[in-house]
Structures are given as structure tokens and as C-alpha cells.
ZAZA-453648 format. One record per residue (C-alpha): residue number from 1; residue in one letter; y, z, x. Coordinates in steps of 0.25 Angstrom, whole numbers, plus 5000, padded with zeros to 4 digits. Each point is the difference from the previous one (the first is absolute). Last residue first. Layout:
! ZAZA-453648
{num=NUM&residu=A&y=Y&z=Z&x=X}
...
END
This chain:
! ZAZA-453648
{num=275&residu=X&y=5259&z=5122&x=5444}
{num=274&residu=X&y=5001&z=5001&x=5013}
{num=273&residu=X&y=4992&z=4989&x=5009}
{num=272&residu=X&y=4988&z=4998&x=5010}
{num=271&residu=X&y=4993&z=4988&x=5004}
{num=270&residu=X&y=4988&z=4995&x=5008}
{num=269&residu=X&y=4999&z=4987&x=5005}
{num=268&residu=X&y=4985&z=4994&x=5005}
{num=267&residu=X&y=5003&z=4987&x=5009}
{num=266&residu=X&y=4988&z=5008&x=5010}
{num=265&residu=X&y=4994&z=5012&x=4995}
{num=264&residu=X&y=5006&z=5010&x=4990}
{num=263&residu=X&y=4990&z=5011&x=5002}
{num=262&residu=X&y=4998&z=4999&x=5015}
{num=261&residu=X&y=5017&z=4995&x=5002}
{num=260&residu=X&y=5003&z=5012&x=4992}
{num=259&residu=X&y=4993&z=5010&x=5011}
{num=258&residu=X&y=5006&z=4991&x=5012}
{num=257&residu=X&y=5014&z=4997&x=4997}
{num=256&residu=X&y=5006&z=4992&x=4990}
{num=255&residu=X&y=5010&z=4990&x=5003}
{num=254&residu=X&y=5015&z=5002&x=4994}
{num=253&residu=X&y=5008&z=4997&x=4986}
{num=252&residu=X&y=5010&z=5008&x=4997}
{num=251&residu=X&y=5009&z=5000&x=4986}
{num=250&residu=X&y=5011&z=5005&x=4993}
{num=249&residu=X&y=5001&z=4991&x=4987}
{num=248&residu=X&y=5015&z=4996&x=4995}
{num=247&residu=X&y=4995&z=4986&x=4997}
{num=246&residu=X&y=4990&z=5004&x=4992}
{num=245&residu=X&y=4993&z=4988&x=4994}
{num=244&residu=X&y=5002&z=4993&x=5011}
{num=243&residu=X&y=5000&z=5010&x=5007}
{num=242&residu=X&y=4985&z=5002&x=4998}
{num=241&residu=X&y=4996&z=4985&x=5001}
{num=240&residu=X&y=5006&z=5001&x=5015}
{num=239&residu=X&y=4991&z=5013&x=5004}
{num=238&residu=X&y=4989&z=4992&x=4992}
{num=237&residu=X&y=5002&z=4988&x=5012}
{num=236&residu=X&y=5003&z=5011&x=5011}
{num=235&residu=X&y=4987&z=5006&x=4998}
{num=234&residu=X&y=4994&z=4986&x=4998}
{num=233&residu=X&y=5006&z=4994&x=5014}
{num=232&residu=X&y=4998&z=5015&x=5009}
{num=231&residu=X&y=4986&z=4999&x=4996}
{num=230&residu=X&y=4994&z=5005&x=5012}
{num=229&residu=X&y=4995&z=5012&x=4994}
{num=228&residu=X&y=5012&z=5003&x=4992}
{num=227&residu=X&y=5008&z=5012&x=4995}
{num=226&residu=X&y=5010&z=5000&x=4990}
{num=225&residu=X&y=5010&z=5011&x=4994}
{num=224&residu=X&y=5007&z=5000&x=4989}
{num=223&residu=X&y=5011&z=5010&x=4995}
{num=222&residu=X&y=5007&z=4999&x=4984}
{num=221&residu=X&y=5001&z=4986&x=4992}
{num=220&residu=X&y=4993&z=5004&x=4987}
{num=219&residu=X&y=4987&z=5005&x=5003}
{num=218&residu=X&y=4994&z=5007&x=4989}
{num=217&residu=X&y=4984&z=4997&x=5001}
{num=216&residu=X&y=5000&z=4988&x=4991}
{num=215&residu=X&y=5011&z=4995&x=5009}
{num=214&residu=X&y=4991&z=5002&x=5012}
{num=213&residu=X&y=4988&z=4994&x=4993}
{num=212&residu=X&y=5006&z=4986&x=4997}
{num=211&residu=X&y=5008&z=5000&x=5013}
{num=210&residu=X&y=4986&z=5000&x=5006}
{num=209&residu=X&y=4995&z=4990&x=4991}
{num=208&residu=X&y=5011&z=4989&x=5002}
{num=207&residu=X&y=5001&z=5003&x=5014}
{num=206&residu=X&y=4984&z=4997&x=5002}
{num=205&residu=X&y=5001&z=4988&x=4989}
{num=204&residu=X&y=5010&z=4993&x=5009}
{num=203&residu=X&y=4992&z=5001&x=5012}
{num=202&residu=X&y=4988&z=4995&x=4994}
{num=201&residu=X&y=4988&z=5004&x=4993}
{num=200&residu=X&y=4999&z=5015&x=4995}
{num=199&residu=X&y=4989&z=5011&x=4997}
{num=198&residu=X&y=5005&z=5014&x=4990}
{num=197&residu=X&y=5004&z=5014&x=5002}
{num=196&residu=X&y=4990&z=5004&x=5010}
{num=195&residu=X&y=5001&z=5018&x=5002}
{num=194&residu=X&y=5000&z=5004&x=5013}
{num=193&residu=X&y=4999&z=5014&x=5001}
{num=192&residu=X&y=5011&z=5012&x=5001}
{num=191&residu=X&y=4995&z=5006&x=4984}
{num=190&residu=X&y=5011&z=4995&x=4994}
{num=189&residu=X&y=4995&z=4987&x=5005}
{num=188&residu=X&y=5007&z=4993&x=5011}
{num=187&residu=X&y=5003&z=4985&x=4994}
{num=186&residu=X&y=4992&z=4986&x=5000}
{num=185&residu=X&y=5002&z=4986&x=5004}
{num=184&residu=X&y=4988&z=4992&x=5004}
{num=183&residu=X&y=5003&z=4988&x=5006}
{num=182&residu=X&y=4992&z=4987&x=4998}
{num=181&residu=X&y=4994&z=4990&x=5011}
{num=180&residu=X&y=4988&z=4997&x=4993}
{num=179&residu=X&y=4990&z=5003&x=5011}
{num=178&residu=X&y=5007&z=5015&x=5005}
{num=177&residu=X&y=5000&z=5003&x=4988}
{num=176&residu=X&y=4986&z=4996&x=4997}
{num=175&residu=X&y=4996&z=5008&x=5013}
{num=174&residu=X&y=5007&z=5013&x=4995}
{num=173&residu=X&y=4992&z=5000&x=4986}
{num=172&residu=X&y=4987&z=4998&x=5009}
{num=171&residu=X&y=5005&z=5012&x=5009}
{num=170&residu=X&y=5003&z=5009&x=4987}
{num=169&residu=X&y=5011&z=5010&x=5003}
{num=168&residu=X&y=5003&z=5012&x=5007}
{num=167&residu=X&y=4989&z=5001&x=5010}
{num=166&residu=X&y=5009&z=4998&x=5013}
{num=165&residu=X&y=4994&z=4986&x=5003}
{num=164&residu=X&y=5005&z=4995&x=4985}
{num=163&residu=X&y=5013&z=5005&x=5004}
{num=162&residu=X&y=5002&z=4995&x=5011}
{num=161&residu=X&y=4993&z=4986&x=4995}
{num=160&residu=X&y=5008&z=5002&x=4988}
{num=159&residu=X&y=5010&z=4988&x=5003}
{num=158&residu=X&y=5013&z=4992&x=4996}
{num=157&residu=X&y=5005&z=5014&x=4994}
{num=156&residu=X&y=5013&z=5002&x=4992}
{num=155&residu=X&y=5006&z=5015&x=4998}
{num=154&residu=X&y=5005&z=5006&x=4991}
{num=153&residu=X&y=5010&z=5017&x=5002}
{num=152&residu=X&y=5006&z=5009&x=4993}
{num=151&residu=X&y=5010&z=5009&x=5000}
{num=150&residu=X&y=5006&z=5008&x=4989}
{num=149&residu=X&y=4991&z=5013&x=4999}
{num=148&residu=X&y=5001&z=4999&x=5014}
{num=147&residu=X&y=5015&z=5005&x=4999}
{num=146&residu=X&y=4996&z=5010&x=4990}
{num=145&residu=X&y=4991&z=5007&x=5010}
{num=144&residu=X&y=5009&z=4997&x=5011}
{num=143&residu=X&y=5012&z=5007&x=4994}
{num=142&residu=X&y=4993&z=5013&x=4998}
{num=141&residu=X&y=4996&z=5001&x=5017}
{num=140&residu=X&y=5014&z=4997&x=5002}
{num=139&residu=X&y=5007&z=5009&x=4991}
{num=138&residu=X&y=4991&z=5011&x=5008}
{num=137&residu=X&y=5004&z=4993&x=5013}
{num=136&residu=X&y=5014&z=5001&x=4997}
{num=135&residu=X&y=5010&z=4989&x=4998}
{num=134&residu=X&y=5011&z=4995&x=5012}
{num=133&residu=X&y=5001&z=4987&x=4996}
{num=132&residu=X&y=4992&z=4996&x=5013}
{num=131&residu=X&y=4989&z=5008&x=4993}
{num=130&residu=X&y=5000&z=4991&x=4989}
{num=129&residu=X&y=5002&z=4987&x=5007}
{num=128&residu=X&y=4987&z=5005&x=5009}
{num=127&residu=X&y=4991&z=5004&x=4987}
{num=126&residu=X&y=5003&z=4986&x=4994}
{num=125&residu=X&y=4999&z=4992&x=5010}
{num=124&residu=X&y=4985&z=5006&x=5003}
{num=123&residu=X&y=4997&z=4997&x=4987}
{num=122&residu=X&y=5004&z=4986&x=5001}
{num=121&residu=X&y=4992&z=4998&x=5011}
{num=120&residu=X&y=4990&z=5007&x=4996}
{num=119&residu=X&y=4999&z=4991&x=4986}
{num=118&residu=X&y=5001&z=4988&x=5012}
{num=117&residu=X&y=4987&z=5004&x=5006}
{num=116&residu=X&y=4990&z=5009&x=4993}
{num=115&residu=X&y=5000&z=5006&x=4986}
{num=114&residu=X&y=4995&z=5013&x=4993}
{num=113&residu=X&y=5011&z=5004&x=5006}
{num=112&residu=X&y=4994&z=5014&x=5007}
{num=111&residu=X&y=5014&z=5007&x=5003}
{num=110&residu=X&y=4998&z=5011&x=5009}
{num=109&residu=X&y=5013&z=5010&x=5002}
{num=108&residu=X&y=4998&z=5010&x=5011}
{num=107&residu=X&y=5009&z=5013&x=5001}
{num=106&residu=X&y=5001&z=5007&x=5015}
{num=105&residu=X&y=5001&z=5016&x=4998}
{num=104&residu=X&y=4985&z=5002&x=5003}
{num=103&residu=X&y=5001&z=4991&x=5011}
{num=102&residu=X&y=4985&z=5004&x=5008}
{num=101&residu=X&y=4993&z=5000&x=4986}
{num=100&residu=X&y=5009&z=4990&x=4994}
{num=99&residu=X&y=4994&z=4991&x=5008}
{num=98&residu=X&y=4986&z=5001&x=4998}
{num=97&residu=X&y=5004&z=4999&x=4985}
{num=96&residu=X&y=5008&z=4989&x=5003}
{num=95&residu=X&y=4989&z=4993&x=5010}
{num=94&residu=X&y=4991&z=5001&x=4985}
{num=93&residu=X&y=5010&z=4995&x=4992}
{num=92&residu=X&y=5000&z=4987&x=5008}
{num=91&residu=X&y=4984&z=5000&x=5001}
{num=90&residu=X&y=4999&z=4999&x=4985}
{num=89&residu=X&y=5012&z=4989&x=4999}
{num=88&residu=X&y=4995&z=4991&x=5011}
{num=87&residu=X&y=4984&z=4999&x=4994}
{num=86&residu=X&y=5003&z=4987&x=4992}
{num=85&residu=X&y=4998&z=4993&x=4988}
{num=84&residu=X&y=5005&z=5008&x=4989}
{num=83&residu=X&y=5007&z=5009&x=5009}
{num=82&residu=X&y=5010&z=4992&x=5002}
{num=81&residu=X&y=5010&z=4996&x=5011}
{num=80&residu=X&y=5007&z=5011&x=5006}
{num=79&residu=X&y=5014&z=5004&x=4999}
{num=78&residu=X&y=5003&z=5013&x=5012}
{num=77&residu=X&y=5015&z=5008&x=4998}
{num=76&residu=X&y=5001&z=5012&x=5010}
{num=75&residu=X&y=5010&z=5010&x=5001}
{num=74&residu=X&y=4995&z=5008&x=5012}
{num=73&residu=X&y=4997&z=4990&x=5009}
{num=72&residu=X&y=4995&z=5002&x=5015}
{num=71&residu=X&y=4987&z=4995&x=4998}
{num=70&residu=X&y=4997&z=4993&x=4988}
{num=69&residu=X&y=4996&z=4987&x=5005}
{num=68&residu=X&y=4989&z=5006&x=5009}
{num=67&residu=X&y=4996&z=5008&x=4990}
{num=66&residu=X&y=4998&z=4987&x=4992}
{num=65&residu=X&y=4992&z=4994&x=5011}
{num=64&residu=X&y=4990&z=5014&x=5002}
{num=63&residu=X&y=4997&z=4998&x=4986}
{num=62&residu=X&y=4994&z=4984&x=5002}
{num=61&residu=X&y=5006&z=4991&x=4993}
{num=60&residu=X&y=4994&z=4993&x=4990}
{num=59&residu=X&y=4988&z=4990&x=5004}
{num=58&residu=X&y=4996&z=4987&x=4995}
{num=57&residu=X&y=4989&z=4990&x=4998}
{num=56&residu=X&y=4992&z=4989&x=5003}
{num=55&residu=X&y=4987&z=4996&x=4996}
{num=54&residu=X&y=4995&z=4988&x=5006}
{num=53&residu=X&y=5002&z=4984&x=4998}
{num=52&residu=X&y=5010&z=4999&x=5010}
{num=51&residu=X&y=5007&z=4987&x=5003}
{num=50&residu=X&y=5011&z=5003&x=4992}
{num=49&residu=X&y=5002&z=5017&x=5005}
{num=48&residu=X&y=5001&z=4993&x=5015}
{num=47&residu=X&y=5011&z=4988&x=4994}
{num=46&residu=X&y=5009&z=5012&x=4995}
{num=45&residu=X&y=4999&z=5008&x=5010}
{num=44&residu=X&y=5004&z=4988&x=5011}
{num=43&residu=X&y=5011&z=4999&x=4990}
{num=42&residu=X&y=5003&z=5016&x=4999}
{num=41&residu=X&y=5002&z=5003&x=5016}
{num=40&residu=X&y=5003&z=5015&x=4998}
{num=39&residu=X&y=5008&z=5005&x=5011}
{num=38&residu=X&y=5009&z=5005&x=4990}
{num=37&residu=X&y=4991&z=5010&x=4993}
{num=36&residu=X&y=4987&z=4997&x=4990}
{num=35&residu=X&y=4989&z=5004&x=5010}
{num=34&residu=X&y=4989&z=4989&x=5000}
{num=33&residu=X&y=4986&z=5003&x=5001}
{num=32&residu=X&y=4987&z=4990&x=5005}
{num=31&residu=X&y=4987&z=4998&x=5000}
{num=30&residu=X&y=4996&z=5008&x=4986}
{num=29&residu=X&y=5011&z=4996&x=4993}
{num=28&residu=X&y=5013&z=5011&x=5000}
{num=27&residu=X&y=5015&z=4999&x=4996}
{num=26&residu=X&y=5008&z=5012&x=5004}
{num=25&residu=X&y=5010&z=5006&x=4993}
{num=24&residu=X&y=5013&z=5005&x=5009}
{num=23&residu=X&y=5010&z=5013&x=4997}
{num=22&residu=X&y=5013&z=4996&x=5002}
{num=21&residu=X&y=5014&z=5006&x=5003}
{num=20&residu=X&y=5012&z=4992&x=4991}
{num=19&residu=X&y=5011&z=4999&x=5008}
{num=18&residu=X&y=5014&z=4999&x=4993}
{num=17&residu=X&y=5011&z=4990&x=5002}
{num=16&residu=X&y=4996&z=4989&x=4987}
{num=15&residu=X&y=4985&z=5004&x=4999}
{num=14&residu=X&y=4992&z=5001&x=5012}
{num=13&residu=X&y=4986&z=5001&x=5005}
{num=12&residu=X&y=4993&z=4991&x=4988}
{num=11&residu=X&y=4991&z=4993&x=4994}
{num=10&residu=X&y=4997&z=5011&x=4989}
{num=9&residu=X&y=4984&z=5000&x=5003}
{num=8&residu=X&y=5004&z=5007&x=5014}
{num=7&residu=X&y=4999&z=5012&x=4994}
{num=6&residu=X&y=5012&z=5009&x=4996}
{num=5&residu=X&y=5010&z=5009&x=5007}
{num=4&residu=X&y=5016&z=5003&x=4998}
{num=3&residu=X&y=5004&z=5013&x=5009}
{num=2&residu=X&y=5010&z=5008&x=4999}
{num=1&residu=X&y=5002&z=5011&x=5011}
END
């Protein structure tokens, strides 16, 4: 059986017809704990993780979760979101080693995207058309290493609380973002971590910067995906500016799911294109 995994940072179960099984983060303070599945009630997270002036935190999936997702496949395609930031990846291998042991003849593919969210998606996209069209899994597993090589992903923040919280940047610098009502817009690093481009004012001055960097980066019309944090308006609003430029554009926009709605927080957009 072919199977399409990844963790539940890729905001999705299913793509076009085809089921996509999941492996699920969780998000931890020290009173409380949220799985990242569908049950997930992500506004009342959302005001919780506000009001809380702790440290919080999250989790990869748990070894036992990605063997769960495996069983029964003996062609298996699994996109994880990075290893920069996360644990996801490591345990991943760790069950396909496991694995392997007990389906010796099974062959597992792990794609760490030094991403998370819409890259995934496109990622995942791009190994199912692949294997739709009937392409082997070793072509596969080489086509996915110079497919990444062309994706990329920005992102625009309303709020580092989240992040400030989790360690991964300054608190003080998190509140004055918070106070001045600016957006941080920033990249994946080469490296998988979150890497701030530049600060913006304004809605206009948002779409202007991030069209900025992802022509800089290569795009020139191809996929975009958007997910939102309750930001369906602005998501739309830079989906509209995009065809206006490229009137031909392929593009998705959607809510974010747990793990994504942590790091992006509320009215944050995060975005992933070909280029």
C-alpha cells in the first residue's frame, strides 16, 4: 500500500482525492496541553496562549505516532517540517528505522523541509502528482530534493508573544511589536529557522514587502499557497495583489491548523511559493 504522511504542521488531511495520514504536535504550557488534530479548538487556544505569561512549548510526535502512520504501507512518502526548529524529523527516521526492521522490503522516504505549513503542502503536492503519474519511488525520492531546492516560503507576523514565550526571540523586542502595531516579515533560513526580513506599517506596505522578497527569491507566477490565523481578509487581500500581477497564478488560501497557528499567531499569514 502507498501511504502519504507528514505532521500535522502541513494543515492538512487531504489533498485534491487523496488522504493524507497524520502524525500530530502538541502544544504544552505548564497547566495545560493541546493536541494539534481536528478536534483542536484553535480560537479558545489562541486567547489561552494571549493571556499566558509562561513558558510554552511544543512537542514532536511521539515515535509510537509515526508507526502508527506507517502501518500497513510498503511504499511510504512522509514531509516533515524542519529539523531547525523541531524534533519531528529525528523521531520520524527513528519509527522508519524501527519500522523497516519488521518490513524489511517496505521503502520509506522522509523529506525534512526545512519549512512548515504551506511549503509542505506544496511538497506533499508534489510527491502525490508524481506518484499519480505513475514515477518510481527512487525518481521520486531525487525529484523532491531538487523540488525543495525551489520552494520557499515568508511569512508575516502581527505577534511574537508565542514565540517570545517559546525562547525564540527576545520578549522585550516582542512587546514593542506588539505596542506599535508592526508586522515582522521574515523567511525560512537555509538552515529551517526563522529568519526576520525587515518590520512593516500597513497593509499596503505588508503586500509590497512580501511580493518584494518573493520576486527576489525567483518567483515568477508558479504555485502559492496561503494559510491564515483568522486572517481570511489580509490573506485574500495579498492572494488578490498576487494575481494582479500574475493573473495566471495557481493559488490556495486556507486556515492554519494548530502547530502554525502557535508560531504564526492570530491575523499572522504565512506563504509558500515556486520559484
Amino acid at each position: 500500500m502507498i501511504k502519504f504522511i507528514a505532521d500535522s504542521s502541513c494543515d492538512t488531511r487531504k489533498i485534491n482525492d487523496t488522504d493524507i495520514n497524520i502524525a500530530s504536535l502538541r502544544i504544552y504550557t505548564e497547566e495545560r496541553d493541546y493536541l494539534d488534530d481536528e478536534n483542536l479548538d484553535i480560537h479558545e487556544m489562541l486567547d489561552y496562549l494571549l493571556a499566558y505569561k509562561d513558558r510554552s512549548y511544543t512537542a514532536c510526535p511521539s515515535t509510537e505516532s509515526w508507526l502508527n502512520a506507517f502501518e500497513g504501507g510498503d511504499e511510504i512518502y512522509v514531509v516533515t517540517m524542519t529539523s531547525g526548529l523541531s524534533g519531528t524529523y529525528n523521531s520520524a527516521c527513528v519509527a522508519r528505522d524501527l519500522y523497516l526492521e519488521d518490513h524489511p522490503d517496505s521503502k520509506i522516504l522522509i523529506v525534512d523541509t526545512l519549512s512548515t505549513g504551506p511549503e509542505m503542502r506544496l511538497m506533499l503536492e508534489k510527491i502525490i502528482d508524481l506518484k499519480k503519474a505513475g514515477k518510481s519511488f527512487e525518481f521520486i525520492e531525487n525529484e523532491t530534493k531538487a523540488y525543495l531546492s525551489s520552494t520557499r516560503l515568508f511569512f508575516a507576523f502581527k505577534s511574537l508573544h508565542n514565540l517570545a514565550q517559546n525562547g525564540r526571540v527576545n520578549k522585550i523586542v516582542a512587546s514593542l511589536i506588539g505596542k506599535l502595531n508592526i508586522s515582522i516579515i521574515g523567511t525560512a533560513s537555509k538552515e529551517g529557522t526563522i529568519e526576520p526580513i525587515a518590520k512593516s506599517r500597513g497593509v499596503k506596505n505588508v503586500f509590497s514587502k512580501l511580493i518584494e522578497e518573493m520576486t527576489k527569491a525567483g518567483f515568477a507566477g508558479g504555485k502559492v499557497r496561503i494559510c491564515h490565523v483568522e486572517n481570511e481578509e489580509l490573506a485574500s487581500g495579498f492572494g488578490a495583489a498576487l494575481k494582479n500581477l500574475f493573473p495566471n497564478l495557481d493559488i490556495n488560501i486556507y486556515p492554519a491548523r494548530g502547530l502554525v497557528s502557535y508560531y504564526a499567531e492570530r491575523y499572522g499569514i504565512v506563504i509558500a511559493c515556486e520559484c
